[in-house]
PQR file of N, CA, C, O and H, with PARSE charges and radii, in Angstrom:
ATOM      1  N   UNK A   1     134.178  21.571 -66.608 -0.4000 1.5000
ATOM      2  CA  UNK A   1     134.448  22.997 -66.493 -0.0000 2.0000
ATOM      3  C   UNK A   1     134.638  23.558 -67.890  0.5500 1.7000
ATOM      4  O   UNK A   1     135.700  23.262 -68.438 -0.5500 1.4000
ATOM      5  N   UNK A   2     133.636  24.449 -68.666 -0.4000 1.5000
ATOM      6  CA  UNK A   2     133.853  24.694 -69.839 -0.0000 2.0000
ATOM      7  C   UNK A   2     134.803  26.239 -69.338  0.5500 1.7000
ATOM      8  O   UNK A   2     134.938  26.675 -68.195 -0.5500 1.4000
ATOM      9  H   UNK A   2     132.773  24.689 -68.221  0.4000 1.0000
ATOM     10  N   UNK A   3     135.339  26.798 -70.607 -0.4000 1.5000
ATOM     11  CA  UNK A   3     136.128  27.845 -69.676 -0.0000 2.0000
ATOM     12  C   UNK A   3     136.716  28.339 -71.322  0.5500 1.7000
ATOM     13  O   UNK A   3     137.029  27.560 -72.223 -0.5500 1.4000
ATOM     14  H   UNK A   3     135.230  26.443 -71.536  0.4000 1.0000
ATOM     15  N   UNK A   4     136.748  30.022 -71.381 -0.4000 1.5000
ATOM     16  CA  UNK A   4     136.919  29.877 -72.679 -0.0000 2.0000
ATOM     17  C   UNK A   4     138.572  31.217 -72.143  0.5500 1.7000
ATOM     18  O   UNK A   4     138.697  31.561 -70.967 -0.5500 1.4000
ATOM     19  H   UNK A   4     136.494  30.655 -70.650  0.4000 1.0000
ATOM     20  N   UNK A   5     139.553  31.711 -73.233 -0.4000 1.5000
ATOM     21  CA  UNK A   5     140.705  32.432 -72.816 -0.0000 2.0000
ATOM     22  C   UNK A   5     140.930  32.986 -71.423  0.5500 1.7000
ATOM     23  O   UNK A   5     141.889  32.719 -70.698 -0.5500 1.4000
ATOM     24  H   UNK A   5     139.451  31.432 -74.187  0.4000 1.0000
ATOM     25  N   UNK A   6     139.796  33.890 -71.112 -0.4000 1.5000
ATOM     26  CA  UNK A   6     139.727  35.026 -70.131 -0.0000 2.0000
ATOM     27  C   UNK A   6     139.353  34.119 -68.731  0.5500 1.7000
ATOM     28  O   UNK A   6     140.176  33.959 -67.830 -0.5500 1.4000
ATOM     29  H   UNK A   6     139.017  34.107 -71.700  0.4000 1.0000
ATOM     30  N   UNK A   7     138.180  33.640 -68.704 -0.4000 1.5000
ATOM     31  CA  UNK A   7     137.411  33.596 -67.976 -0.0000 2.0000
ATOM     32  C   UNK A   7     136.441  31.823 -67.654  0.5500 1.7000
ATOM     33  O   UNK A   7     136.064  31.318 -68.711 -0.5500 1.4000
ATOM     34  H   UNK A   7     137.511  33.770 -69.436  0.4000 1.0000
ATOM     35  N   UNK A   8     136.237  31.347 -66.909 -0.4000 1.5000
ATOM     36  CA  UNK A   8     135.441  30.379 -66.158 -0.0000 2.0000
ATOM     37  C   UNK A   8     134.523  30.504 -65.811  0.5500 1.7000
ATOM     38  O   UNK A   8     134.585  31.496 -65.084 -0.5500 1.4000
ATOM     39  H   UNK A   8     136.543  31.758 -66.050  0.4000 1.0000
ATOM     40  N   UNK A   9     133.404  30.080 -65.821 -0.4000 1.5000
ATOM     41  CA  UNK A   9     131.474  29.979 -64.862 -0.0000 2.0000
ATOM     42  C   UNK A   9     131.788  29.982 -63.832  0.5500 1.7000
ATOM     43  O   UNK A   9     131.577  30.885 -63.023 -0.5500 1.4000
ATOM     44  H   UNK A   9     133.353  29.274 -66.411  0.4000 1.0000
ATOM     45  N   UNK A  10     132.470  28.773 -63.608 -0.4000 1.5000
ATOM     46  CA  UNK A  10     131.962  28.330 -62.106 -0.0000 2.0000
ATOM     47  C   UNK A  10     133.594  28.106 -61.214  0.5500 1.7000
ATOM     48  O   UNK A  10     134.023  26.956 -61.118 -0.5500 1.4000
ATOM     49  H   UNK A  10     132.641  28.039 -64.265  0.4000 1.0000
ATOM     50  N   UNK A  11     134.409  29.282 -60.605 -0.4000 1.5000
ATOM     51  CA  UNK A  11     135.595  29.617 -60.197 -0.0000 2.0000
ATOM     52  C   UNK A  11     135.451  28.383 -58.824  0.5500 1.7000
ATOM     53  O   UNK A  11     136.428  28.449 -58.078 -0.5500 1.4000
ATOM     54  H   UNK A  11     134.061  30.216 -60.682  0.4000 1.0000
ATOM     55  N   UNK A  12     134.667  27.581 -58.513 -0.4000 1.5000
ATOM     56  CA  UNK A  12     135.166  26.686 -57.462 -0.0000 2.0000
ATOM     57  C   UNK A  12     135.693  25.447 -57.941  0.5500 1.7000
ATOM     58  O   UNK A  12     135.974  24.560 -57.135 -0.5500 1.4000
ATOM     59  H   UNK A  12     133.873  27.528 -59.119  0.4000 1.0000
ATOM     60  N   UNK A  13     135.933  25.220 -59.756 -0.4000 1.5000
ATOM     61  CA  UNK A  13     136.155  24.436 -59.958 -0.0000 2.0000
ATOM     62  C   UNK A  13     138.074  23.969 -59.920  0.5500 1.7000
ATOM     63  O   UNK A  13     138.631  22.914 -60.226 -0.5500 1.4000
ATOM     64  H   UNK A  13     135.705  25.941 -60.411  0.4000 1.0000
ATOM     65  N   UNK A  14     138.590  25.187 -59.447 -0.4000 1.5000
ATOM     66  CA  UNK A  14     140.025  25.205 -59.162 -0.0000 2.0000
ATOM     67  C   UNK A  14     140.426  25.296 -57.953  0.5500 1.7000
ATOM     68  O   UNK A  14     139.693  25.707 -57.053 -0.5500 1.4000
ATOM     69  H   UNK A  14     138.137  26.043 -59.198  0.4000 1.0000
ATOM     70  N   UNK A  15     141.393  24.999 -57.813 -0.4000 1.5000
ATOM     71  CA  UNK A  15     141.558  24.949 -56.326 -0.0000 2.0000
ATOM     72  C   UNK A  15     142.778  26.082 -55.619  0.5500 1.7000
ATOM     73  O   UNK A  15     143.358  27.013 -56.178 -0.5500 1.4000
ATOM     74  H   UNK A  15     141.988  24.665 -58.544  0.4000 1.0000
ATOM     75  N   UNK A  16     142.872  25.670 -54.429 -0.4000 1.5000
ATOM     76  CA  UNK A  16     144.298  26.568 -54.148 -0.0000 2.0000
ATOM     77  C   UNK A  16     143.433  28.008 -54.099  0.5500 1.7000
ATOM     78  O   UNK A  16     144.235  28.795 -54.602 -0.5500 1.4000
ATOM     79  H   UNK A  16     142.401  24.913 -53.975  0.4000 1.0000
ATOM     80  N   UNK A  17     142.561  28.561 -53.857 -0.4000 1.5000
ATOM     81  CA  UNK A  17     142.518  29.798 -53.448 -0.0000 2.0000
ATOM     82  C   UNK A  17     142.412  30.653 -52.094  0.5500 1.7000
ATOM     83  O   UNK A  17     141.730  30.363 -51.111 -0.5500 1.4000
ATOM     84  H   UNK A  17     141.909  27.922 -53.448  0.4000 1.0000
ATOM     85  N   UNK A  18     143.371  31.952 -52.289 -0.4000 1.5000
ATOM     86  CA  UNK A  18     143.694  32.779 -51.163 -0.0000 2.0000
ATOM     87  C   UNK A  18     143.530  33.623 -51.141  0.5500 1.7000
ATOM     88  O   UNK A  18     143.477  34.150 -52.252 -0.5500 1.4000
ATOM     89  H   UNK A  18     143.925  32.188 -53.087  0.4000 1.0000
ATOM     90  N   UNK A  19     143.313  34.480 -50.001 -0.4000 1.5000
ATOM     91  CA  UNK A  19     142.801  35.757 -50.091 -0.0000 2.0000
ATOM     92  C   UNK A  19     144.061  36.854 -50.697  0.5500 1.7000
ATOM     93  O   UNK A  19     145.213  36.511 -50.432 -0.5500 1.4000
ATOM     94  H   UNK A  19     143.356  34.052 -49.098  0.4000 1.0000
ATOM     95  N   UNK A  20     143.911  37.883 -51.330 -0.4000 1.5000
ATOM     96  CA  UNK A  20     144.679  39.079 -51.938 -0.0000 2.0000
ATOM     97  C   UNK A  20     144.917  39.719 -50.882  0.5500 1.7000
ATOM     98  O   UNK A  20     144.103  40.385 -50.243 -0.5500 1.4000
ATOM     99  H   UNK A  20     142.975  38.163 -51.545  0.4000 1.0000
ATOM    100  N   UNK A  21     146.080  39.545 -50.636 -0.4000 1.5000
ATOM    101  CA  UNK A  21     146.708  40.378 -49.469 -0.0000 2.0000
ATOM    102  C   UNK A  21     146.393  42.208 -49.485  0.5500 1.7000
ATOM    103  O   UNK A  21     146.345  42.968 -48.517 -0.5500 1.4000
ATOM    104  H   UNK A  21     146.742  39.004 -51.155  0.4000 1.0000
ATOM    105  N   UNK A  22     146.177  42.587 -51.280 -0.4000 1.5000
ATOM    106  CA  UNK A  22     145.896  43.875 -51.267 -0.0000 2.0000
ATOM    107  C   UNK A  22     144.348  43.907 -51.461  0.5500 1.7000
ATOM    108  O   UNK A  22     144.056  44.762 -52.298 -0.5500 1.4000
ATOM    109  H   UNK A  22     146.216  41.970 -52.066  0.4000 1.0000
ATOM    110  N   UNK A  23     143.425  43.352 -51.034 -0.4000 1.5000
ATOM    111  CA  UNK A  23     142.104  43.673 -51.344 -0.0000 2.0000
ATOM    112  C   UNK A  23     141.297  43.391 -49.922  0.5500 1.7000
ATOM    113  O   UNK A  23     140.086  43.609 -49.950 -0.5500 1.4000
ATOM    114  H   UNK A  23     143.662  42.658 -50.354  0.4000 1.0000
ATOM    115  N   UNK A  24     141.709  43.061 -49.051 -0.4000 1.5000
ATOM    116  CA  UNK A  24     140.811  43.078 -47.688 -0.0000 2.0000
ATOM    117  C   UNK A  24     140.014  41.319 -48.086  0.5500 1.7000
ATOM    118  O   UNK A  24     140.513  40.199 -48.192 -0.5500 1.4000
ATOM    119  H   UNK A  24     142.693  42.884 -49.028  0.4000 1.0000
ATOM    120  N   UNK A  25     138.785  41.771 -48.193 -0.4000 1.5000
ATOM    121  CA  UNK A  25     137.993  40.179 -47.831 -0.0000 2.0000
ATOM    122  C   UNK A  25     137.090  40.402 -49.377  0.5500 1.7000
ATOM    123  O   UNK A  25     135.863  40.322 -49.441 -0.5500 1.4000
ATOM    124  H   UNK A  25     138.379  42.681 -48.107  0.4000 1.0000
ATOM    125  N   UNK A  26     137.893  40.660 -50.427 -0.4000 1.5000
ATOM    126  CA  UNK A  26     137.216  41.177 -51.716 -0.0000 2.0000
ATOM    127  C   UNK A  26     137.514  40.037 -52.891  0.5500 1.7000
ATOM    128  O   UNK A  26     136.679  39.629 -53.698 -0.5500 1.4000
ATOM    129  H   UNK A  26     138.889  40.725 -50.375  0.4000 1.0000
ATOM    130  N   UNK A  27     138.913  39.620 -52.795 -0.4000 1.5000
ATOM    131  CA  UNK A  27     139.280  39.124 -54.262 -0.0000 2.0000
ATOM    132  C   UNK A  27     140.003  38.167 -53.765  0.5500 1.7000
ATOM    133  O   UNK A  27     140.582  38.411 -52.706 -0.5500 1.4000
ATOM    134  H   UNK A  27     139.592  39.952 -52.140  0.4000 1.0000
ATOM    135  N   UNK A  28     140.146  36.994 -54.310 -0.4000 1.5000
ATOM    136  CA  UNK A  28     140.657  35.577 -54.299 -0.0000 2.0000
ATOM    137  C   UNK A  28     141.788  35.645 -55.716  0.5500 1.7000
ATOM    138  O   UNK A  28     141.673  36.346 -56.721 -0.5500 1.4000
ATOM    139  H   UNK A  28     139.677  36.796 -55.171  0.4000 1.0000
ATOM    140  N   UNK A  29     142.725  34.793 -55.418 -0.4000 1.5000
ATOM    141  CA  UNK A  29     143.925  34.196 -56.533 -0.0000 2.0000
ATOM    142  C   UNK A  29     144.259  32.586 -55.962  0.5500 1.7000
ATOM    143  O   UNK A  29     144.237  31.911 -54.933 -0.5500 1.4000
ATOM    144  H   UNK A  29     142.819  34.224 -54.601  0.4000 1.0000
ATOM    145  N   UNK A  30     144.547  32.516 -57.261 -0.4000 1.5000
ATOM    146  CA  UNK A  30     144.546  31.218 -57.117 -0.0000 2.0000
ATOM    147  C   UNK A  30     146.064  30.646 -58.000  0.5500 1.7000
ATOM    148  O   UNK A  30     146.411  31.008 -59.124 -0.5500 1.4000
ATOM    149  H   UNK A  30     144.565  33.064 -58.097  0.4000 1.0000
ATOM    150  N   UNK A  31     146.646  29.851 -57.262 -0.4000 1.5000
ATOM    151  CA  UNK A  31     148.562  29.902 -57.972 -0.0000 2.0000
ATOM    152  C   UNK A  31     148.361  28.509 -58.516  0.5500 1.7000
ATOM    153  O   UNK A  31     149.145  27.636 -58.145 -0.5500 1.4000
ATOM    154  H   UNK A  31     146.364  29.556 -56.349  0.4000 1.0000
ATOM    155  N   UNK A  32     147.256  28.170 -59.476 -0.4000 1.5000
ATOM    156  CA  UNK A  32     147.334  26.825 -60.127 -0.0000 2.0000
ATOM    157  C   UNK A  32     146.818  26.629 -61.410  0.5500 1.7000
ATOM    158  O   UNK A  32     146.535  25.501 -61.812 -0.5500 1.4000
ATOM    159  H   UNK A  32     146.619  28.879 -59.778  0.4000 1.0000
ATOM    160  N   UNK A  33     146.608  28.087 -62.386 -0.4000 1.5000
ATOM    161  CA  UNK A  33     146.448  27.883 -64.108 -0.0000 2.0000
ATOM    162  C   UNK A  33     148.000  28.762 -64.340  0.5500 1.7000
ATOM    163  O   UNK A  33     147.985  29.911 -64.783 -0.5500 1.4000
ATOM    164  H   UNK A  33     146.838  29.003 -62.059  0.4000 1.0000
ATOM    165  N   UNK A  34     148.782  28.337 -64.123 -0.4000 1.5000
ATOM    166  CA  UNK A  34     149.942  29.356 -64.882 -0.0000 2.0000
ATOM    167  C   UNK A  34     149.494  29.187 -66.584  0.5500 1.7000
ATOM    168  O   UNK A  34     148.573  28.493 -67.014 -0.5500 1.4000
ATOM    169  H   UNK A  34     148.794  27.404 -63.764  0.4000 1.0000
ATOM    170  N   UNK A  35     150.327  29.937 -67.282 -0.4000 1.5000
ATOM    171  CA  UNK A  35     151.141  31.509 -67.002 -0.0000 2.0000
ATOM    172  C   UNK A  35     149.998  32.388 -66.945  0.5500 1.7000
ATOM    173  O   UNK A  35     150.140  33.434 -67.578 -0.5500 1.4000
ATOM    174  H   UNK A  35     151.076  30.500 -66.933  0.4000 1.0000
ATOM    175  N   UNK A  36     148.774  32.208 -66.275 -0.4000 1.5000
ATOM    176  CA  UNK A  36     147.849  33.278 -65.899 -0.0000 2.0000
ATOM    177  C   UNK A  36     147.599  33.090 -64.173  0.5500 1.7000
ATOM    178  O   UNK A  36     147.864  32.035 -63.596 -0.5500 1.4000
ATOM    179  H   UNK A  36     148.658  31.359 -65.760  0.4000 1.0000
ATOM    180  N   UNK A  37     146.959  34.497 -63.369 -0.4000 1.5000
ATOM    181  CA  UNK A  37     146.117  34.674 -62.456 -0.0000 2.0000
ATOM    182  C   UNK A  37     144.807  34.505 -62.159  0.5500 1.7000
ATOM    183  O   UNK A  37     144.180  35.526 -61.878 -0.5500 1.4000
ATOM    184  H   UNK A  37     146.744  35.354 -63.837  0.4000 1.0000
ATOM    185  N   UNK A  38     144.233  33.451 -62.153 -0.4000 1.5000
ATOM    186  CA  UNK A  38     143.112  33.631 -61.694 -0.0000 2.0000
ATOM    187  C   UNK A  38     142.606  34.099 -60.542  0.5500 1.7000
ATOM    188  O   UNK A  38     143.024  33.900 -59.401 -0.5500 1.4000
ATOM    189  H   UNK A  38     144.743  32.622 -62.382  0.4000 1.0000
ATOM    190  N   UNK A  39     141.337  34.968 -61.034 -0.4000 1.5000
ATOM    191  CA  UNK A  39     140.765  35.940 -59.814 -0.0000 2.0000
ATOM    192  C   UNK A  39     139.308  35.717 -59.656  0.5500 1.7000
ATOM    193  O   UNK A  39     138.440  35.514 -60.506 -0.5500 1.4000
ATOM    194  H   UNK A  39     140.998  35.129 -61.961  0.4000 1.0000
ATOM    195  N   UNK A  40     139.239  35.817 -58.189 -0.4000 1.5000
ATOM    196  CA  UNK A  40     137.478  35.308 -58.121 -0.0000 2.0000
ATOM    197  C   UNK A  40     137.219  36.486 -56.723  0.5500 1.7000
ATOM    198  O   UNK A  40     138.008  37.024 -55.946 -0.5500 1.4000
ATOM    199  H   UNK A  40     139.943  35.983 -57.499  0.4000 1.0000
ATOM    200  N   UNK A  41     135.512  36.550 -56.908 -0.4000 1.5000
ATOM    201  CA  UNK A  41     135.127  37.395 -55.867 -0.0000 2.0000
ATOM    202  C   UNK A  41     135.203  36.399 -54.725  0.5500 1.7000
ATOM    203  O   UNK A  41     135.021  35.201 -54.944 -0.5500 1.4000
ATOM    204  H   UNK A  41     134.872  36.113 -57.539  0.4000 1.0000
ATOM    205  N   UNK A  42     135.476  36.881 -53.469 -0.4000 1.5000
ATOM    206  CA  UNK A  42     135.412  35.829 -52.453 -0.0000 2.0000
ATOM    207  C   UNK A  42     134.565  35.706 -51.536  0.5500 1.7000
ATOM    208  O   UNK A  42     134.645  35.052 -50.496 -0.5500 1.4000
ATOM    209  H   UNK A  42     135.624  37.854 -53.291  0.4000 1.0000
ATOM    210  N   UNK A  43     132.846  37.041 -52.354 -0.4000 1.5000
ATOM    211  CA  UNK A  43     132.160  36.339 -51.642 -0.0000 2.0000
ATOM    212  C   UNK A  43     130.806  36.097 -52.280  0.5500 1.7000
ATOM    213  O   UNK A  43     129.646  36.340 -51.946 -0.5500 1.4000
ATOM    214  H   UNK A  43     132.782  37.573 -53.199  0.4000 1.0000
ATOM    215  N   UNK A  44     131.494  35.425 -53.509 -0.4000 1.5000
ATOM    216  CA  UNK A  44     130.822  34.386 -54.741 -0.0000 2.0000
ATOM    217  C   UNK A  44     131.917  33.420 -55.346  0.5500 1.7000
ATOM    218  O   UNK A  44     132.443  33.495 -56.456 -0.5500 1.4000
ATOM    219  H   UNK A  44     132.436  35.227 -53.781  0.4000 1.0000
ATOM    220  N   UNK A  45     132.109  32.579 -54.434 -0.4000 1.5000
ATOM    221  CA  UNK A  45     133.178  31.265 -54.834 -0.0000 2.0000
ATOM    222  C   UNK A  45     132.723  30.606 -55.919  0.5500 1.7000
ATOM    223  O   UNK A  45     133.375  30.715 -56.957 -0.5500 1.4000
ATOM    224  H   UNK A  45     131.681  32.518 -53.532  0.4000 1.0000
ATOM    225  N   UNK A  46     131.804  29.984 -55.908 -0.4000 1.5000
ATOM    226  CA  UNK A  46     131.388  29.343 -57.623 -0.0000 2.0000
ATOM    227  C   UNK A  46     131.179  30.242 -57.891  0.5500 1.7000
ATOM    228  O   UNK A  46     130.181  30.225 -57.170 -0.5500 1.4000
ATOM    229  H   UNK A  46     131.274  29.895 -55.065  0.4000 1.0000
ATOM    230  N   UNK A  47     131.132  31.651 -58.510 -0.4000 1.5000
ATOM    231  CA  UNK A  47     130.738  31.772 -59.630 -0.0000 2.0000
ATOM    232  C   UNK A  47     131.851  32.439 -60.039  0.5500 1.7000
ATOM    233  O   UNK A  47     132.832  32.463 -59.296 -0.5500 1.4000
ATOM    234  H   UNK A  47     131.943  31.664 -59.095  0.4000 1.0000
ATOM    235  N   UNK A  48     131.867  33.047 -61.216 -0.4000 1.5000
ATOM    236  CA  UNK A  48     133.236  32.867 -62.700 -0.0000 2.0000
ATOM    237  C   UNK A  48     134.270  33.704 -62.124  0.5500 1.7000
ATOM    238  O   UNK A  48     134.087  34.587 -61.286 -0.5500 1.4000
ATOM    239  H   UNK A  48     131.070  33.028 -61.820  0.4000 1.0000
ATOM    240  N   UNK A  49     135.329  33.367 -62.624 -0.4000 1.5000
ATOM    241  CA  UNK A  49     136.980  33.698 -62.336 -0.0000 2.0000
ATOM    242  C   UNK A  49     137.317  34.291 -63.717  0.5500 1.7000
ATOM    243  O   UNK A  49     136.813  33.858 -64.753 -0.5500 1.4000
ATOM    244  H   UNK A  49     135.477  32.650 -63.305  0.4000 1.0000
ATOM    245  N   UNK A  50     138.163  35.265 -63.672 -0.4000 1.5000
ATOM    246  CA  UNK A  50     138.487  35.932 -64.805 -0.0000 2.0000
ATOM    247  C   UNK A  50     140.407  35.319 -64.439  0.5500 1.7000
ATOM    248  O   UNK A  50     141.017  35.256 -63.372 -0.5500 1.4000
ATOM    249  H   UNK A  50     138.573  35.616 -62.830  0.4000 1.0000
ATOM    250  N   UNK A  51     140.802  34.999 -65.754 -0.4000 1.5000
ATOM    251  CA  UNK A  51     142.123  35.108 -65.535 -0.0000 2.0000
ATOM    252  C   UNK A  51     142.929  36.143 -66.057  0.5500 1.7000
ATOM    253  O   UNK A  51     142.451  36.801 -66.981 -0.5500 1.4000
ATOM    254  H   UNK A  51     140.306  35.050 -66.621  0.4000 1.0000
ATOM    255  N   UNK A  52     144.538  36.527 -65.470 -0.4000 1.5000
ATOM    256  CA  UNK A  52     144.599  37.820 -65.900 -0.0000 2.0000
ATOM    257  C   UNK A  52     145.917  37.560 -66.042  0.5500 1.7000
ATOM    258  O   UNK A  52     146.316  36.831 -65.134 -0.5500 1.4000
ATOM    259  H   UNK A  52     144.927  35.992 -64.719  0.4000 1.0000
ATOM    260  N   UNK A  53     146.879  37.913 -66.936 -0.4000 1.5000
ATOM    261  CA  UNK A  53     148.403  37.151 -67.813 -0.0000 2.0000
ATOM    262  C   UNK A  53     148.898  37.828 -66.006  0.5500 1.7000
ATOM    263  O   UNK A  53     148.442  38.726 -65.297 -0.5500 1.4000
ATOM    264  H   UNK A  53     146.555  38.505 -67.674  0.4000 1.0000
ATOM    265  N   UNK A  54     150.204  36.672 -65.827 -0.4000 1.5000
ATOM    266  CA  UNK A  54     151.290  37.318 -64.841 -0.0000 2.0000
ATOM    267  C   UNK A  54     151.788  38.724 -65.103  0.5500 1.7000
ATOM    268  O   UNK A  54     152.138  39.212 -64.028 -0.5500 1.4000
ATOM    269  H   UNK A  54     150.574  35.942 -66.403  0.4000 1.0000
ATOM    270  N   UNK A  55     151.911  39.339 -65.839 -0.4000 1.5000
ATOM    271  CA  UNK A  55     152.579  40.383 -66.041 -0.0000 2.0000
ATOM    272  C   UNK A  55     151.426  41.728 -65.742  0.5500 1.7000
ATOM    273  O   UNK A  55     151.732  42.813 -65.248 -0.5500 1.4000
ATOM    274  H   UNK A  55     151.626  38.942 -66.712  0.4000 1.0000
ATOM    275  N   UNK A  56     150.681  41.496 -65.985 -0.4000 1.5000
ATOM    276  CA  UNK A  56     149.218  42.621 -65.677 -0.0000 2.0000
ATOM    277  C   UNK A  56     149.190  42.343 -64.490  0.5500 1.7000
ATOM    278  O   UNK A  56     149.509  43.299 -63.783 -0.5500 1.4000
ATOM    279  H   UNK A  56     150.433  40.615 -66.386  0.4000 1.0000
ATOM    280  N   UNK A  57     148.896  41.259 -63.855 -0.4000 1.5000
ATOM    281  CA  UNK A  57     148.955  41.143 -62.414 -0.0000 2.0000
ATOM    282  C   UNK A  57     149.635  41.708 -61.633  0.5500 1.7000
ATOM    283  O   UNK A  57     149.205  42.399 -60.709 -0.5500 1.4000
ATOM    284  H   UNK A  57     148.637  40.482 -64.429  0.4000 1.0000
ATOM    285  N   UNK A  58     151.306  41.404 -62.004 -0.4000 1.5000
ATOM    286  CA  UNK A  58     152.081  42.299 -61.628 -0.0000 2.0000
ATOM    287  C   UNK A  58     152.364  43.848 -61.537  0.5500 1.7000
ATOM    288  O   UNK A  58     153.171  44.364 -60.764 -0.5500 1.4000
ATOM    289  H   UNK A  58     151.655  40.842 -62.755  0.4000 1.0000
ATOM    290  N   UNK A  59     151.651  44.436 -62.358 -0.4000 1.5000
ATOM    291  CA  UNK A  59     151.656  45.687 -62.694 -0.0000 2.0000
ATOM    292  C   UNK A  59     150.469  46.468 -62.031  0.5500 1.7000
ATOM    293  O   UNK A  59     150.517  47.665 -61.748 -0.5500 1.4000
ATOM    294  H   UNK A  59     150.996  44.016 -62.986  0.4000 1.0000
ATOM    295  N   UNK A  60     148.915  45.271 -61.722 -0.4000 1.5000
ATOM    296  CA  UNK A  60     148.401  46.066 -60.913 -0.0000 2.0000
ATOM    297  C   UNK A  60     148.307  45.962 -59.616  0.5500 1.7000
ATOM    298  O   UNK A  60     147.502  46.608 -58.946 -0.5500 1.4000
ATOM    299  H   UNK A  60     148.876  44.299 -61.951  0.4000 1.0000
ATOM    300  N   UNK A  61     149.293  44.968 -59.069 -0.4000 1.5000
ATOM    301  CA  UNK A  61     149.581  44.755 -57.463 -0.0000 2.0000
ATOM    302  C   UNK A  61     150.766  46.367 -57.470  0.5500 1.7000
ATOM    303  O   UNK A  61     150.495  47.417 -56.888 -0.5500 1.4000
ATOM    304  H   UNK A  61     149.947  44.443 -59.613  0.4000 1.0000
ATOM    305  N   UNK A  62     151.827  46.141 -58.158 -0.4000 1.5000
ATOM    306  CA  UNK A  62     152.594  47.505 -58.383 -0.0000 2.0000
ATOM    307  C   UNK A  62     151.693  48.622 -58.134  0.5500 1.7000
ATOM    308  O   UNK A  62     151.841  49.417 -57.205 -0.5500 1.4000
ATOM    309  H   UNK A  62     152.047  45.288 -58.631  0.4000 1.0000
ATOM    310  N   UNK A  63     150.947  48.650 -58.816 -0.4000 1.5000
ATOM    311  CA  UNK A  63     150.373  50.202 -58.915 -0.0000 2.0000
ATOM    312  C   UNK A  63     149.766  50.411 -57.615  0.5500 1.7000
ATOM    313  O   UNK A  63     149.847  51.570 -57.208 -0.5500 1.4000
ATOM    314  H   UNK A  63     150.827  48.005 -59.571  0.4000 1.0000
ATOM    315  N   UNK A  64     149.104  49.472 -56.765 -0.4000 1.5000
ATOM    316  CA  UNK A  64     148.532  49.333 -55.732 -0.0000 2.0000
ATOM    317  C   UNK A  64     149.412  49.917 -54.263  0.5500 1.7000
ATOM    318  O   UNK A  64     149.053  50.661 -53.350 -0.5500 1.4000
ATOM    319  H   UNK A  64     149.038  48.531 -57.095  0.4000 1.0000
ATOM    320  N   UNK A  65     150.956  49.051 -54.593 -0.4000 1.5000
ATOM    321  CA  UNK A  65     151.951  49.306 -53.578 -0.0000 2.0000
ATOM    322  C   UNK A  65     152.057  51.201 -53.703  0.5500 1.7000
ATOM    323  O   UNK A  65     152.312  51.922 -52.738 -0.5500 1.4000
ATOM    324  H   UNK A  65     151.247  48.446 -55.334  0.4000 1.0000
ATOM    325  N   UNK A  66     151.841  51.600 -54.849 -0.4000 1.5000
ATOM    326  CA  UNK A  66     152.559  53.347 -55.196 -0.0000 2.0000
ATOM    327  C   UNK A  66     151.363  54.216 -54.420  0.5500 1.7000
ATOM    328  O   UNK A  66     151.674  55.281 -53.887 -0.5500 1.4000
ATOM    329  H   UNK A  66     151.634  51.015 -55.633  0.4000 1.0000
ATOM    330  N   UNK A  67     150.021  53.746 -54.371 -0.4000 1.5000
ATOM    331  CA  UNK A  67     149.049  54.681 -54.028 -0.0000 2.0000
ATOM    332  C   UNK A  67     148.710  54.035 -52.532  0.5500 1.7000
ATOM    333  O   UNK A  67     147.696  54.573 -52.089 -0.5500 1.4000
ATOM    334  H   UNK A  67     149.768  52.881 -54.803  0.4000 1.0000
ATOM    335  N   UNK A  68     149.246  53.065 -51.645 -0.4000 1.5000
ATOM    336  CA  UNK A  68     149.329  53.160 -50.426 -0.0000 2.0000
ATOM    337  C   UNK A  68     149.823  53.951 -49.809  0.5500 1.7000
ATOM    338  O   UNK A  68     150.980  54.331 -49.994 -0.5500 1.4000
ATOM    339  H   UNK A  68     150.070  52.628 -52.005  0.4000 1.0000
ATOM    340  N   UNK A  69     148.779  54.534 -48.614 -0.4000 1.5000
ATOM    341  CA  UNK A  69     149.722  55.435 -48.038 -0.0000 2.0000
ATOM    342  C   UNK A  69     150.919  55.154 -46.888  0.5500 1.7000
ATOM    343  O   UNK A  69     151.644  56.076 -46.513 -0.5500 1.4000
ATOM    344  H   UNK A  69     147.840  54.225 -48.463  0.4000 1.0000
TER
END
């Protein structure tokens, strides 16, 4: 798995992924590169995962909860 700061090719090479409770059947996380999020489309499993620091994550699940209606 080559894989450089951000991002991975081939996102089936990790495991542990679940669906985003705030995205419907869109976006995958995965709770096994800490201290980052990895995120994958979930309906392109191999292909690349972007990771995204805990704290951004947090901030855009937040922002998500404010513009629900």
């Amino acid at each position: 798995m080559k894989s450089n700061e951000h991002s991975i090719p081939d996102a089936s090479a990790l495991t542990s992924w679940r669906k985003s409770s705030y995205s419907g059947d869109c976006l995958e996380v995965a709770d096994t590169a800490r201290p980052f999020v990895p995120v994958r489309d979930s309906k392109n499993p191999a292909g690349p995962a972007i990771f995204v620091s805990i704290p951004a994550w947090q901030s855009f699940v937040t922002s998500l909860d404010r513009t629900t209606p």
